[in-house]
N, C-alpha and C positions, 0 to 999 in steps of 0.2 A: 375554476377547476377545483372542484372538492378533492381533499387531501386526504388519504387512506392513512391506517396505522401505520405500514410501514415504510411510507413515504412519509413521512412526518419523524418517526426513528430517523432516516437516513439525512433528513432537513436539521437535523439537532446532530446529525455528524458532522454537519459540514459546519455548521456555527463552532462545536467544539474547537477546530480545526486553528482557528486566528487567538480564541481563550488559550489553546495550548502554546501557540506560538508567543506571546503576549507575553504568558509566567514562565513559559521558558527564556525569553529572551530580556527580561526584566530582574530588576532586584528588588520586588516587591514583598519578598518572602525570604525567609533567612536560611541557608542552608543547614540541617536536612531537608526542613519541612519544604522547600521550593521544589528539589529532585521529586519528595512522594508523592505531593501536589500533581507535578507534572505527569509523572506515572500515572498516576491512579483517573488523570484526563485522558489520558492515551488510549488505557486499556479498557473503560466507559466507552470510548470511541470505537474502540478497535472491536468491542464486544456486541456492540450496537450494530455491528454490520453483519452477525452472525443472527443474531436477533429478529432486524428487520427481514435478511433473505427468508427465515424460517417463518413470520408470520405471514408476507406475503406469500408463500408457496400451500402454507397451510390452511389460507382462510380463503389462498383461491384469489387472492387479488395483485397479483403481478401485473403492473402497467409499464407503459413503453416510460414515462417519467421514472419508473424505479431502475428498470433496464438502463436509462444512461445515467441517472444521478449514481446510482449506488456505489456504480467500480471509479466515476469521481470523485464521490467521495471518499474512496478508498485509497486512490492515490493520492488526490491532496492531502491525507493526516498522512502516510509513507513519507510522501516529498518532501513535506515539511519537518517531520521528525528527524528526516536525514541532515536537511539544510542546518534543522537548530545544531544537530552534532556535531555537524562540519564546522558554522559559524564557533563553535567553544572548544574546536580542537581536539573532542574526543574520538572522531574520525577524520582520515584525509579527505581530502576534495573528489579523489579521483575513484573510492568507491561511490559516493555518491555521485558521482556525473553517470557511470556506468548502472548505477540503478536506476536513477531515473530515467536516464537515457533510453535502458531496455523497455521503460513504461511509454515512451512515445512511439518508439517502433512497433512494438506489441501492436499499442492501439492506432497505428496508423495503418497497420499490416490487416488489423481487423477491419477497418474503413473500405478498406478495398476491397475485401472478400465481402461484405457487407453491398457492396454497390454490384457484386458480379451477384451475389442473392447466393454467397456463403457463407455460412456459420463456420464460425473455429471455436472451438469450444478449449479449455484451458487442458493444459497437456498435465502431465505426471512432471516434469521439469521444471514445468512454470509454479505448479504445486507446491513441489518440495521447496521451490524458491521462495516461492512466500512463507511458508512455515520456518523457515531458517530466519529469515531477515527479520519476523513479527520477534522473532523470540529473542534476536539479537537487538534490537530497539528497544524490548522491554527491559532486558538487561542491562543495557548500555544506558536506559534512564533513569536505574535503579540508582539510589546512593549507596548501597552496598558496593564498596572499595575493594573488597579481598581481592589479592591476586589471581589467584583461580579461576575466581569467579570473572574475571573484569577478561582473561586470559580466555576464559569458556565463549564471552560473550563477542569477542573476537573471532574467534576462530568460525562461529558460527557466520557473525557480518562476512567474511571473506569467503567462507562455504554459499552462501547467500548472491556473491558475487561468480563466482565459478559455475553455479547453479542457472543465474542470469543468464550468462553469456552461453551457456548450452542448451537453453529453452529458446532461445532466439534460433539457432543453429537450428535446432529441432524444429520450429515456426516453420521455417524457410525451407529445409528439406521436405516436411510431410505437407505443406502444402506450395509445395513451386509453382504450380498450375496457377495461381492465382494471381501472381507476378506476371505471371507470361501476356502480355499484349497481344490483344484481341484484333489489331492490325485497322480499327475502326479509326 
C-alpha cells in the first residue's frame, strides 16, 4: 500500500507517541530542559493531527487507513499524556480513568452505529472537551510552576472532565436508537 502525505504525518504521530512517553518517563534530560523537551513533543504531535486532517481533505486524499489511524492516534498521545501525569503525581488516577474511559465508550458507541451503517459525527460537548483537556496537558506539561498558572491548568483538566462525562450523556441521549436491539 502506498502511503499518502497525510497518512505518513499521522504514521510519525503515532511513533512520536513511545519518544514522548520514553523522555517523559526517564531522566535522561535534566530538569527544565526534560518538561520543554516533552512539550514541544506533545504539541509537534498534537499539531500533526491538525495538519494531516487538513492536507488530506485538501489534496482530496482521505483514505479509510487515515479515517481509523488518525483519531488512534489521537487518542494514544491523550492516553498517554494522561498516564505520564498520573504516573508523576501531577494528576490523580481517577481523572484519568474517566478520560480515557469516555475515549473507549465513545468509540465503542461508534462501532455500533458504524455496523447499523451510522455515522455520529463528534458533538459540541465532545468538542469543547477536547479543547479544554489539549490545553490542560499542554499546561500541565509546561515547566512553568506559577500558581496561577498550574491553578488555570487544573481547573481546565477538571472542566475537561465534566465536559466528558456530559458528551457521553449527550452520545446516548441524541442517538439511543442505536443502542436499541434490532431483536435479530
Amino acid at each position: 500500500m502506498k502511503m499518502n502525505i497525510a497518512n505518513r504525518i499521522t504514521l510519525v504521530r503515532v511513533v512520536l507517541v513511545p519518544v514522548f512517553a520514553v523522555l517523559y518517563l526517564t531522566d535522561w534530560l535534566a530538569e527544565p530542559v526534560k518538561s520543554w523537551v516533552c512539550l514541544a513533543v506533545f504539541l509537534i504531535a498534537s499539531l500533526s493531527d491538525f495538519v494531516d486532517g487538513q492536507l488530506a481533505r485538501r489534496l482530496h486524499i482521505v483514505t479509510d487507513f487515515g479515517k481509523f489511524m488518525d483519531p488512534l492516534a489521537d487518542k494514544l498521545l491523550v492516553a498517554t499524556a494522561l498516564i505520564c501525569l498520573t504516573g508523576s503525581g501531577v494528576i490523580p488516577a481517577w481523572v484519568s480513568v474517566i478520560l480515557i474511559g469516555r475515549e473507549f465508550v465513545i468509540s465503542g458507541f461508534r462501532l455500533i452505529a458504524a455496523e447499523k451503517g451510522v455515522v455520529i459525527a463528534a458533538g459540541i460537548w465532545g468538542k469543547a472537551k477536547t479543547m479544554t483537556q489539549m490545553i490542560a496537558v499542554i499546561m500541565l506539561l509546561s515547566p512553568i510552576t506559577a500558581l496561577w498558572f498550574r491553578v488555570i491548568a487544573l481547573v481546565l483538566l477538571y472542566a475537561s472532565v465534566a465536559l466528558s462525562l456530559i458528551s457521553v450523556a449527550d452520545y446516548m441521549v441524541r442517538n439511543k436508537a442505536v443502542l436499541e436491539d434490532s431483536g435479530e
